[in-house]
PDB file of N, CA, C and O in Angstrom:
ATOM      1  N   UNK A   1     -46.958  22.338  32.071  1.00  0.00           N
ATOM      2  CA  UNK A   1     -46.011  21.408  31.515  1.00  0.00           C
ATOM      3  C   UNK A   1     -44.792  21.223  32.418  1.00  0.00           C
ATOM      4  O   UNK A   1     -44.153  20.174  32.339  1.00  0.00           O
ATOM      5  N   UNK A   2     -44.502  22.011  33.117  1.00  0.00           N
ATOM      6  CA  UNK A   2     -43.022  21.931  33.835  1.00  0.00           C
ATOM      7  C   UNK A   2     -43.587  21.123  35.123  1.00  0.00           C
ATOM      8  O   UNK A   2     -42.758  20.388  35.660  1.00  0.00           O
ATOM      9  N   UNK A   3     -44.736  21.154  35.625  1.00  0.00           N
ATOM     10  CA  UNK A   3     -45.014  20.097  36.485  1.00  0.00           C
ATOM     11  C   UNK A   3     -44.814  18.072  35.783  1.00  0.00           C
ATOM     12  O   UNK A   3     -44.581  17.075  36.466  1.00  0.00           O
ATOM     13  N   UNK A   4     -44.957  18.136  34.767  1.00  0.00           N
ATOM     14  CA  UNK A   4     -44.651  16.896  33.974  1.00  0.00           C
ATOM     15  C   UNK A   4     -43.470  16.553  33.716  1.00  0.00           C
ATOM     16  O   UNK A   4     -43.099  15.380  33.695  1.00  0.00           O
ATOM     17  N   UNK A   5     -42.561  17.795  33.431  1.00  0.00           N
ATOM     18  CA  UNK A   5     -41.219  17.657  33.100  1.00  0.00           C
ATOM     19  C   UNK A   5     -40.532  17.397  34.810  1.00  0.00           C
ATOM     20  O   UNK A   5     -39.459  16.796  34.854  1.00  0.00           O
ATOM     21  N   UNK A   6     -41.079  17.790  35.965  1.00  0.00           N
ATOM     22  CA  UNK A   6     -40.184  17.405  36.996  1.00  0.00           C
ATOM     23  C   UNK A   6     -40.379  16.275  37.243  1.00  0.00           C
ATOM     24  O   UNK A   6     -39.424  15.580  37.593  1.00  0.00           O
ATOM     25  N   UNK A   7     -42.194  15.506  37.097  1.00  0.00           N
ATOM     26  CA  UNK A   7     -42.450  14.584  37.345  1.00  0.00           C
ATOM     27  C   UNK A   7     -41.212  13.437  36.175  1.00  0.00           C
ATOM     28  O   UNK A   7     -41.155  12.209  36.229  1.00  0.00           O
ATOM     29  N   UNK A   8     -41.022  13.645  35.961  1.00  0.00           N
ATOM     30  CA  UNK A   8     -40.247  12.587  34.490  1.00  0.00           C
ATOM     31  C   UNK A   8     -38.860  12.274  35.326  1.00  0.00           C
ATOM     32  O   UNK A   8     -38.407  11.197  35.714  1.00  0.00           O
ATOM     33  N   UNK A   9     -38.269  13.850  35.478  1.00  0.00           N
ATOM     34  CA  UNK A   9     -37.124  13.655  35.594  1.00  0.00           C
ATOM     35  C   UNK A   9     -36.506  13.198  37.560  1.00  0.00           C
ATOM     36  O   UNK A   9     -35.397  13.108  38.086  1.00  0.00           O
ATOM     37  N   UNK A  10     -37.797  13.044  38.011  1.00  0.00           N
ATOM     38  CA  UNK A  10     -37.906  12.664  39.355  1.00  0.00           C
ATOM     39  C   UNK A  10     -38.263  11.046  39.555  1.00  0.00           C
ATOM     40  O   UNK A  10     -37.920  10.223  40.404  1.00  0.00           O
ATOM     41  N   UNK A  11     -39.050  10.983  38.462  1.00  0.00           N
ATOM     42  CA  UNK A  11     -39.919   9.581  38.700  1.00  0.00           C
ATOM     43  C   UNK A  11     -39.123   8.349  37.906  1.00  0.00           C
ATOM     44  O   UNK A  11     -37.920   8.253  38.149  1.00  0.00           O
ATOM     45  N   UNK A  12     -39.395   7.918  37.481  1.00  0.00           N
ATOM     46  CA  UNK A  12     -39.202   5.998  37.199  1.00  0.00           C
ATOM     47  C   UNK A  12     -38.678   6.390  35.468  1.00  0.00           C
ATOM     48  O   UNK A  12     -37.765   5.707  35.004  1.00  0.00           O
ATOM     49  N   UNK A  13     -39.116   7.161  34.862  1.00  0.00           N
ATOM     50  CA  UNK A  13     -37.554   7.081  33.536  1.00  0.00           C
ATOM     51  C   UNK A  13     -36.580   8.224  33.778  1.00  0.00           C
ATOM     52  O   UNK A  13     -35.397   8.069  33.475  1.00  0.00           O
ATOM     53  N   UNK A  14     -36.986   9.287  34.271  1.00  0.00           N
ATOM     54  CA  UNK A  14     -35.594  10.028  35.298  1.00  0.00           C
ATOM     55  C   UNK A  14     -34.219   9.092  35.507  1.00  0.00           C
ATOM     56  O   UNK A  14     -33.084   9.136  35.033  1.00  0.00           O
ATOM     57  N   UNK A  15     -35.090   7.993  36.713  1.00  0.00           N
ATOM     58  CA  UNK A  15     -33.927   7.263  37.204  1.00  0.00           C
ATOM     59  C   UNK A  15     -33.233   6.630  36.354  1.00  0.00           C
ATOM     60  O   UNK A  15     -32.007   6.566  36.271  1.00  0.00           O
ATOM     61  N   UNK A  16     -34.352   5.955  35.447  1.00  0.00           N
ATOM     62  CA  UNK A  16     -33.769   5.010  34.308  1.00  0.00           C
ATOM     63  C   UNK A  16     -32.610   5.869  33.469  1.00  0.00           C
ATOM     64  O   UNK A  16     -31.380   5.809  33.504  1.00  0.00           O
ATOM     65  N   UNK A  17     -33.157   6.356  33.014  1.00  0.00           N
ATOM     66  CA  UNK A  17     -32.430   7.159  31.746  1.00  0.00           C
ATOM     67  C   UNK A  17     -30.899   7.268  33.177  1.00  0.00           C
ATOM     68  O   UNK A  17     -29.927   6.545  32.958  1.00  0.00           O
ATOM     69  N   UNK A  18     -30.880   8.006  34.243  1.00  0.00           N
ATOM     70  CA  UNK A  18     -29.713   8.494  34.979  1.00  0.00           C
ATOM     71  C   UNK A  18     -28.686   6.794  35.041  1.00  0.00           C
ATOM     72  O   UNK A  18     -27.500   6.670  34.734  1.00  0.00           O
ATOM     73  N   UNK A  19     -29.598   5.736  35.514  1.00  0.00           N
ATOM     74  CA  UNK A  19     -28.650   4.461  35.613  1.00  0.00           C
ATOM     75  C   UNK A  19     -28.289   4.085  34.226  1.00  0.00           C
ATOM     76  O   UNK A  19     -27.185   3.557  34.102  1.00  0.00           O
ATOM     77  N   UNK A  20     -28.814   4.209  33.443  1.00  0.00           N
ATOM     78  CA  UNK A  20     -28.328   3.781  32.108  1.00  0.00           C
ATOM     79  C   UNK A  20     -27.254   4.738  31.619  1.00  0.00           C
ATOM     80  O   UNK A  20     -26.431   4.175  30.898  1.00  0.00           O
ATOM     81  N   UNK A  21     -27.037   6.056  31.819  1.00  0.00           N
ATOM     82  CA  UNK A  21     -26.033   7.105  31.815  1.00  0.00           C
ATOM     83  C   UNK A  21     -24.842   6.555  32.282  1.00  0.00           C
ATOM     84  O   UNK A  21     -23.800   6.401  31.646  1.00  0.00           O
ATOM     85  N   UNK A  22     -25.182   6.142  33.964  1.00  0.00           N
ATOM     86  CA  UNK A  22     -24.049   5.745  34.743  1.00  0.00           C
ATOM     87  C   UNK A  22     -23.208   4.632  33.984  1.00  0.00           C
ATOM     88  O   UNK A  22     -22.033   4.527  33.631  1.00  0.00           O
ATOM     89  N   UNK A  23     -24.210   3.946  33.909  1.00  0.00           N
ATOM     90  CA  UNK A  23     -23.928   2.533  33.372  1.00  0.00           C
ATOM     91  C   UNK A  23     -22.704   2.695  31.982  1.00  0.00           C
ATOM     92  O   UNK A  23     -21.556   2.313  32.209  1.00  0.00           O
ATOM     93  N   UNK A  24     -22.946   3.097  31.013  1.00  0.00           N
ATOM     94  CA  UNK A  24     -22.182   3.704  30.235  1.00  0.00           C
ATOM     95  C   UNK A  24     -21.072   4.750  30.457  1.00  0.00           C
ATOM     96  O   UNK A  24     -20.065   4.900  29.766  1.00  0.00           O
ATOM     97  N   UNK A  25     -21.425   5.412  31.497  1.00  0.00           N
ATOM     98  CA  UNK A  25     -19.770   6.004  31.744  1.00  0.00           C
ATOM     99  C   UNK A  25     -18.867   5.111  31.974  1.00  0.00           C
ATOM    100  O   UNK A  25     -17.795   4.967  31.386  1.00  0.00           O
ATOM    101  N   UNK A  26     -19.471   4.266  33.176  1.00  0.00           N
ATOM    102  CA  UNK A  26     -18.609   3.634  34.188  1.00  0.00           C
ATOM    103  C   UNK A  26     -18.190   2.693  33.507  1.00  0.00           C
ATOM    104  O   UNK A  26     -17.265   2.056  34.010  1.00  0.00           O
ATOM    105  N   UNK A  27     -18.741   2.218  32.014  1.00  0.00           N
ATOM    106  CA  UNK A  27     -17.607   0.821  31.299  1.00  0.00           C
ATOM    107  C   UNK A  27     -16.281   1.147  30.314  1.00  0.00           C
ATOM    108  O   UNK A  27     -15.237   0.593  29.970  1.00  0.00           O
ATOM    109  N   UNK A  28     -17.257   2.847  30.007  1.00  0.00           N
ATOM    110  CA  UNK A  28     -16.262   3.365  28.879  1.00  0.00           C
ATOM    111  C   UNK A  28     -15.164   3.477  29.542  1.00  0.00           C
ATOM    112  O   UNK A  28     -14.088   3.016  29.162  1.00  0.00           O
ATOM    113  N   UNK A  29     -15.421   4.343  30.998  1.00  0.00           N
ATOM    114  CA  UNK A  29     -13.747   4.678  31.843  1.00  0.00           C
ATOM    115  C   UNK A  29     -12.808   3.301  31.983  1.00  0.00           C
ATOM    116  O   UNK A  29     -11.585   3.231  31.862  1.00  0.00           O
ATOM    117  N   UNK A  30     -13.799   2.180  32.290  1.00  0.00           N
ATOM    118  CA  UNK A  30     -13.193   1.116  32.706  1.00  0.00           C
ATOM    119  C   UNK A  30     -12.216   0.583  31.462  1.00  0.00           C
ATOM    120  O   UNK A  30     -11.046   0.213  31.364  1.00  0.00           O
ATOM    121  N   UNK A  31     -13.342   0.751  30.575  1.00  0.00           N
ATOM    122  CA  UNK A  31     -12.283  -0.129  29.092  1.00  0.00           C
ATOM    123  C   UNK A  31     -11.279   1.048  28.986  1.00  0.00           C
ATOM    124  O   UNK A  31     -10.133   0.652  28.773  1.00  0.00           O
ATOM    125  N   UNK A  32     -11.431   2.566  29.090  1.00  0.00           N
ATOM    126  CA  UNK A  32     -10.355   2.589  28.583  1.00  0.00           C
ATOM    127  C   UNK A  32      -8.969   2.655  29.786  1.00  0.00           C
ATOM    128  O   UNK A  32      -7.806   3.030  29.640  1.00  0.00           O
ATOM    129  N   UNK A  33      -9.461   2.295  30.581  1.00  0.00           N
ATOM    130  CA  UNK A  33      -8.423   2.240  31.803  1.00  0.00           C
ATOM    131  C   UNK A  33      -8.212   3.455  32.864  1.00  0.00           C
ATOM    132  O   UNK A  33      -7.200   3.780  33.485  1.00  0.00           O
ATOM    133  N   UNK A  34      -9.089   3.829  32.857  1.00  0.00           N
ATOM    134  CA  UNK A  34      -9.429   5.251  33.710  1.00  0.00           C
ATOM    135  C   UNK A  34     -10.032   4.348  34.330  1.00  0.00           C
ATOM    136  O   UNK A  34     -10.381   3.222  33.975  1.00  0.00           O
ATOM    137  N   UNK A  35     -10.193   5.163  35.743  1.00  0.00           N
ATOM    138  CA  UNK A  35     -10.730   5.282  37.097  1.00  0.00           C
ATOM    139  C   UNK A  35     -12.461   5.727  37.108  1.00  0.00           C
ATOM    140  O   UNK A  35     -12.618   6.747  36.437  1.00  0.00           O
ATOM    141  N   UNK A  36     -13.383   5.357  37.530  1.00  0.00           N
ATOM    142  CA  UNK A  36     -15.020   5.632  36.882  1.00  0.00           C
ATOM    143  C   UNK A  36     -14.974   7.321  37.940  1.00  0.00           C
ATOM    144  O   UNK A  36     -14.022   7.449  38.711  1.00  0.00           O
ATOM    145  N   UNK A  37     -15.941   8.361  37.867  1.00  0.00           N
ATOM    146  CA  UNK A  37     -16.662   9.098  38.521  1.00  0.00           C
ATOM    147  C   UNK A  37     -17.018   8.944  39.845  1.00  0.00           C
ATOM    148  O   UNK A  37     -18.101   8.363  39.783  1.00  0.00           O
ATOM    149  N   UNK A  38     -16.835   9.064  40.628  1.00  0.00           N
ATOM    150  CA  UNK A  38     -17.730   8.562  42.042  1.00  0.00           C
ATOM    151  C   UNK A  38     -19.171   8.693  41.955  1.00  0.00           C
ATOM    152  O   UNK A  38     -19.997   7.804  42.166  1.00  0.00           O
ATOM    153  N   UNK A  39     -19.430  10.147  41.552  1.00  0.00           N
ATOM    154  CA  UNK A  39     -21.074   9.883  41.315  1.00  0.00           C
ATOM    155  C   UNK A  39     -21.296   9.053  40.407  1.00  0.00           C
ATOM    156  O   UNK A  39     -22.455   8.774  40.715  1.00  0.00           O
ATOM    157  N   UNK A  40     -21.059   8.369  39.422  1.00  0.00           N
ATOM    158  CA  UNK A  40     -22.049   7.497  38.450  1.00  0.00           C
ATOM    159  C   UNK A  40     -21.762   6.065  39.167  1.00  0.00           C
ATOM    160  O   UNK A  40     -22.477   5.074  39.016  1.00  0.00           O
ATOM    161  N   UNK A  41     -20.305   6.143  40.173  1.00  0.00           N
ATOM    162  CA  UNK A  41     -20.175   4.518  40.616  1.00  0.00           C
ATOM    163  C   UNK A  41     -21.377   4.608  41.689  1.00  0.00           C
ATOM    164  O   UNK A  41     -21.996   3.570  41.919  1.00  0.00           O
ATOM    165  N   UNK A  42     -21.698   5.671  42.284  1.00  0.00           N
ATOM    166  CA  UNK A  42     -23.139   5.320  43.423  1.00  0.00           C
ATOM    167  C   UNK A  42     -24.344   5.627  42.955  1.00  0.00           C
ATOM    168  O   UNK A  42     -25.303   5.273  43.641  1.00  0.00           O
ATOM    169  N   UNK A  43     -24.549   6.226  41.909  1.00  0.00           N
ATOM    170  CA  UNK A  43     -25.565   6.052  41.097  1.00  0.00           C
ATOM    171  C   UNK A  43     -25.838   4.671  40.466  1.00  0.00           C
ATOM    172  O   UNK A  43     -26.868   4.470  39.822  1.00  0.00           O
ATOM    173  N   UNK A  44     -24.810   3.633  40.679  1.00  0.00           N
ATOM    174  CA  UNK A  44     -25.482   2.515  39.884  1.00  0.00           C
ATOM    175  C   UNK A  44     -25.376   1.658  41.873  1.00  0.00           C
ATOM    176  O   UNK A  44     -25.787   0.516  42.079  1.00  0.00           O
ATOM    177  N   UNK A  45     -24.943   2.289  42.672  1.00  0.00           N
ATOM    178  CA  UNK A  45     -25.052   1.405  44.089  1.00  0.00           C
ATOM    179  C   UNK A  45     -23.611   0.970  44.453  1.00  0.00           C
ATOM    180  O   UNK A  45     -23.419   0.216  45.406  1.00  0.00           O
ATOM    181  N   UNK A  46     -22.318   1.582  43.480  1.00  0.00           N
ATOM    182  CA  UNK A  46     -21.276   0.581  44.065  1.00  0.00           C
ATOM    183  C   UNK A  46     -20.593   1.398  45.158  1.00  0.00           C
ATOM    184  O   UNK A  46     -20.984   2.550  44.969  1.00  0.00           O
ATOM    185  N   UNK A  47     -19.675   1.380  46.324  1.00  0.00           N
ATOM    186  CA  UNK A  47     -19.006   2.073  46.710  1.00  0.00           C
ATOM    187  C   UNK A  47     -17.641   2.383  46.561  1.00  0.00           C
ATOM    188  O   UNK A  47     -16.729   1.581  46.760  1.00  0.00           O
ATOM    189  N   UNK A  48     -17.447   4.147  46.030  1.00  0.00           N
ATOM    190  CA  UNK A  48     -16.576   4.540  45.360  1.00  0.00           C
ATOM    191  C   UNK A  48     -14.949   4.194  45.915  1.00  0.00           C
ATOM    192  O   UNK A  48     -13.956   4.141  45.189  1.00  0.00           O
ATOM    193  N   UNK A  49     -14.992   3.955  47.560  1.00  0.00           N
ATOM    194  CA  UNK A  49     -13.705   3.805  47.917  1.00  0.00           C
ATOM    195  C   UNK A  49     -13.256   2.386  47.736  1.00  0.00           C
ATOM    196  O   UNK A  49     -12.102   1.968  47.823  1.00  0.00           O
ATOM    197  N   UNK A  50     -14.542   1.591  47.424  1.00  0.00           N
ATOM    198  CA  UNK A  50     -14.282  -0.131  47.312  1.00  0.00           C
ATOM    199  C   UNK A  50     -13.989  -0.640  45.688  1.00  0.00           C
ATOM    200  O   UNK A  50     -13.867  -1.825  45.379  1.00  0.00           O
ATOM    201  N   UNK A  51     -13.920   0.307  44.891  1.00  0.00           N
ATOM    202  CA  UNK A  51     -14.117  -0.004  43.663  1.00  0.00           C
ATOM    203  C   UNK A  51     -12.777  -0.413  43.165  1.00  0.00           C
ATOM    204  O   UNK A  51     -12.711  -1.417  42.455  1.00  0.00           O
ATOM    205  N   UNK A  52     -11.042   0.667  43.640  1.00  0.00           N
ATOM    206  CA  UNK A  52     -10.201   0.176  43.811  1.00  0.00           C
ATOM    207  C   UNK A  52     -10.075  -1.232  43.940  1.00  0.00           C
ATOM    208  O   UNK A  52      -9.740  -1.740  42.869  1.00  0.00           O
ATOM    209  N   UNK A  53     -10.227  -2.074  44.898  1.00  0.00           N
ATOM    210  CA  UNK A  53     -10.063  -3.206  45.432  1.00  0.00           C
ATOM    211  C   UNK A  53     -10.534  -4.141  44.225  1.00  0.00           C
ATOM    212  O   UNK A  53      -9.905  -5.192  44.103  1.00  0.00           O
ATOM    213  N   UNK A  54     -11.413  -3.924  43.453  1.00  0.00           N
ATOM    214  CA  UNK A  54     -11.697  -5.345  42.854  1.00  0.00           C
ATOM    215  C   UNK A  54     -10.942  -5.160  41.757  1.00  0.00           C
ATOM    216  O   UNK A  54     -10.680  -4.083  41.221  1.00  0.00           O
ATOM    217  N   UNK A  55     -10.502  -6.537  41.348  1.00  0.00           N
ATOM    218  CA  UNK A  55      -9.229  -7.063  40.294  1.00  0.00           C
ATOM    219  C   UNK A  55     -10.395  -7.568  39.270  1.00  0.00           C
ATOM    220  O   UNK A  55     -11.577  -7.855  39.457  1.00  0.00           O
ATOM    221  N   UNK A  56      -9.522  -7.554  38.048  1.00  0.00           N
ATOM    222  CA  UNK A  56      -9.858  -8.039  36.782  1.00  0.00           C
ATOM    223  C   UNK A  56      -9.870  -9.333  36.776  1.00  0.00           C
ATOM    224  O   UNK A  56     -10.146  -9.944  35.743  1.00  0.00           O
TER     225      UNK A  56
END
């Protein structure tokens, strides 16, 4: 079984489930006016030092 459980958490709903995580940190911080994680901003692909820069 633990060969299935790495396969999961390695393979194609691993990732999912991890971007959908990100995804949800990174709006909650945003709405509430916090600054996002660096890992969940490159977990969804953005870059953490460029994230500053973009305006509302």
């Amino acid at each position: 079984m633990s060969a299935l459980r790495n396969s999961v958490r390695t393979g194609f709903l691993g990732r999912a489930f991890a971007l959908l995580g990100a995804a949800n940190a990174v709006s909650a911080a945003v709405e509430a006016g916090r600054r996002p994680c660096a890992n969940d901003l490159t977990t969804l692909g953005i870059d953490p030092t460029s994230f500053d820069q973009v305006s509302r």
